[in-house]
N, C-alpha and C positions, 0 to 999 in steps of 0.2 A: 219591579224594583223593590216593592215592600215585601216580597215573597222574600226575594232574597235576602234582603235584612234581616225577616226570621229565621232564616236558615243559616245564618252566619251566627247571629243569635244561639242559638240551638247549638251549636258546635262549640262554644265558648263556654257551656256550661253543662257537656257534658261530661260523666264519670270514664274517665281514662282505663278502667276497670273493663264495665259492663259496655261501655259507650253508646251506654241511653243517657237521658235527661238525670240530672240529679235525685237524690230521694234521699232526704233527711241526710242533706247536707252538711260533711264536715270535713276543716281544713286542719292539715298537717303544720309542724314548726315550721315546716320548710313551705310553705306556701301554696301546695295542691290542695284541690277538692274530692272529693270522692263520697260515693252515696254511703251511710256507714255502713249498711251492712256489707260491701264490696273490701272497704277497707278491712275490715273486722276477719274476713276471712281470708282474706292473704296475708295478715298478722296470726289468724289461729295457726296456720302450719308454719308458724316460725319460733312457736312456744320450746319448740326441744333448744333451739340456736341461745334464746334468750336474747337475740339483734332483732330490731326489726325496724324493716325496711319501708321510703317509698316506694312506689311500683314503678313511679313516673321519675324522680332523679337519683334513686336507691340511697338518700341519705340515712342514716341508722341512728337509731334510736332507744334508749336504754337507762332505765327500764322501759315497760308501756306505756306509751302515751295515754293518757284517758281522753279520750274526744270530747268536744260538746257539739252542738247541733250550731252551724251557723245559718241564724236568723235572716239575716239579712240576705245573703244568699239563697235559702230559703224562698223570700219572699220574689224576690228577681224571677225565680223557677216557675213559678204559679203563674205570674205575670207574665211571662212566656208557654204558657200552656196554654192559655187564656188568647193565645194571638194565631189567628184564623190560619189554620192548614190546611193543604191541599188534603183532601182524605185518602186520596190513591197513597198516600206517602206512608199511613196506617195498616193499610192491609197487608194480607200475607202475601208476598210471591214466592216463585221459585227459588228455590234452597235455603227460603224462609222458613221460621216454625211457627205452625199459628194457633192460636189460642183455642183450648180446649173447654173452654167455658160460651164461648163467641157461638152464635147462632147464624143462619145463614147462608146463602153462596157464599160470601165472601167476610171472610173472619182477620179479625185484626190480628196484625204482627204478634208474636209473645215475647215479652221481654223478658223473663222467668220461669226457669222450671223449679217446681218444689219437689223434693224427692222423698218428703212427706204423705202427699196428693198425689205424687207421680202424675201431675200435670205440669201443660204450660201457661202461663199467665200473660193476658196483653195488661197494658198501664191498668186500664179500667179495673179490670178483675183483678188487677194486682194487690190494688189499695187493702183491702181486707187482711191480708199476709203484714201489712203494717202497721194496720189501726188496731188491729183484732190481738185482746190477749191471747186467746186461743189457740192463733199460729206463731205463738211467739217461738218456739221453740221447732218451729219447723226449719229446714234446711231449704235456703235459694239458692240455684246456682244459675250463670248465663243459661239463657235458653236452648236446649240442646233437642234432638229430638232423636236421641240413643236412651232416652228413660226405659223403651222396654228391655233393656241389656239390666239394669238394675233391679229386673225383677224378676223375681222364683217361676221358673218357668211350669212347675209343678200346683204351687199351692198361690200364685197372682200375688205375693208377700214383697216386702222390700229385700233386696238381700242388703242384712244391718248387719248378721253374724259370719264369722271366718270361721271355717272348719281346717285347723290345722295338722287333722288325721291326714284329712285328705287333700289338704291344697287348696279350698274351694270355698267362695262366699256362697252361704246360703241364706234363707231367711228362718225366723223361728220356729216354722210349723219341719222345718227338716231338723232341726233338733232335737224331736221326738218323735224320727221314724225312721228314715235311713242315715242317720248319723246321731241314732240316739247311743249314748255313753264316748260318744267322741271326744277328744281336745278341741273344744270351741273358744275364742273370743270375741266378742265385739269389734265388726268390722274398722269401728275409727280404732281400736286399742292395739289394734292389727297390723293398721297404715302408721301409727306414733311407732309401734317397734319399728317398724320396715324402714321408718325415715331415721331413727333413732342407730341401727345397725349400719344403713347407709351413710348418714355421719361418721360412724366410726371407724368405714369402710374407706371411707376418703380420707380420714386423717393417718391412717395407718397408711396410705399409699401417697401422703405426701410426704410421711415422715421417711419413708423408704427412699423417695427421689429425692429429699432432702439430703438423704445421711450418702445415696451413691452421687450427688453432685459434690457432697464434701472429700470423696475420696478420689474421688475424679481431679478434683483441684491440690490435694494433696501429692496423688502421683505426679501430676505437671510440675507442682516442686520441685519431688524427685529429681524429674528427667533432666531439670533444667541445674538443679543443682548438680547434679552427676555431669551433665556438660561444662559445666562452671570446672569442678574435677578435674575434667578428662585435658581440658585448655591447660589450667595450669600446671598437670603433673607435666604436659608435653614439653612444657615451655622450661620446668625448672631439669627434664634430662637434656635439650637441646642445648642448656644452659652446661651442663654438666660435659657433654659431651664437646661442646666447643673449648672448656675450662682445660678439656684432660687434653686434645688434638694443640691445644697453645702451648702446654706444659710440654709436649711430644718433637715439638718442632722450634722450642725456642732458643734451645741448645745448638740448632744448626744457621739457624734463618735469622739469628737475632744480632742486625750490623753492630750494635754496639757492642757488645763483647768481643774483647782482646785476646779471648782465646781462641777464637774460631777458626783464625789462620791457622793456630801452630794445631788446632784438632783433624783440619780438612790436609794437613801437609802428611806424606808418607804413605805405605803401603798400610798402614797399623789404622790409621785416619780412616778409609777408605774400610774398611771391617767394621772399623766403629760405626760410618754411615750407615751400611747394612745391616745392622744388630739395632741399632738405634730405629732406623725408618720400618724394618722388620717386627718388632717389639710390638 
């Protein structure tokens, strides 16, 4: 039963992000937690929008929020680290990634890869990436174990540079060899255009479904005013037509006139019918 309390525990105060345990804990307007550097970087690639979002109820936010560390939270985490786990629960298993610093048969889960180190980090080995000035400026991301896809299969380099002769990240030792005098940038300055172009790319094709929903709804006017048309021109010849067949026949059919007999009397009456009904 106390297992489970920590494990219910544990879940309550994990990052919705990374969905490990908190790490330098901070809460949003809107009332989520998240480890900051988790937050931080689903905010950096939202720098072109100038919104930014929770992950967990996508409220928006604007300008940047500036974080602080909460404390108290904080200390909850520690006091949950500090409550006895099974160890089996740490280690690595199948289609786990596990820690590249970790010695042993059996190596702890990683909760971190740096693509600095092009390693994976379990909690333990983690702390350094946070305490440490030194890795301040290093890049975490959830733990993946496609880090050797991120690197220069030639020279063991990160690929940090785009070769946009060729289409291709490389890293900086291929910029002065087989892509020396190329059109290069910096891989993130690369991903800001692409996202940057793809913004534009979407608003350009919303504005396109925009402007063909608005003409779309303008023909429907059309049509419908043109049936509006079509009813009452019917209506005002039916009108016309019954107007001119009463003027045609009132001369003969109309009992109140006193002259109808003396018209329909004689052979001359009888011409007139025909020329008249004839007409």
């Amino acid at each position: 039963m106390a297992q489970q309390g920590v494990l219910l525990d544990q879940d309550q105060f994990c990052c919705s992000v990374c969905l490990d345990l908190l790490k330098e804990p901070v809460t949003t307007a809107c009332g989520h937690n998240y480890c900051r550097i988790c937050i931080e970087g689903c905010w950096d690639q939202d720098v072109l929008k100038g919104v930014y979002s929770c992950p967990h109820c996508r409220e928006t936010f604007t300008p940047r929020p500036n974080l602080r560390k909460n404390n108290m939270l904080a200390e909850m985490v520690e006091k949950l680290k500090k409550a006895a786990l099974p160890p089996a629960l740490c280690y690595a298993g199948p289609g786990d990634v596990a820690c590249d610093v970790c010695t042993g048969t059996r190596k702890q889960k990683a909760l971190m890869s740096c693509l600095m180190c092009l390693a994976s980090y379990c909690e333990t080995h983690l702390q350094s990436h946070y305490e440490s000035p030194a890795f301040k400026k290093h890049k975490l991301v959830k733990a993946t174990a496609q880090l050797q896809e991120k690197i220069c299969s030639h020279h063991d380099k990160l690929l940090e540079v785009y070769c946009r002769t060729d289409q291709q990240c490389i890293c900086l030792l291929c910029t002065m060899d087989g892509h020396k005098g190329h059109d290069t940038v910096s891989a993130a300055a690369e991903r800001t255009e692409k996202q940057r172009q793809l913004g534009m790319s979407q608003q350009k094709v919303q504005q396109r479904f925009q402007e063909r929903e608005k003409e779309l709804k303008e023909l429907q006017q059309a049509v419908e005013s043109l049936k509006v048309s079509i009813v009452d021109q019917r209506r005002h010849t039916i009108s016309l037509l019954s107007s001119s067949q009463r003027e045609r026949e009132g001369p003969l059919f109309n009992p109140t006139d006193p002259t109808v007999g003396n018209r329909l009397s004689g052979p001359l009456s009888e011409n007139r019918l025909l020329n008249v009904t004839d007409g």
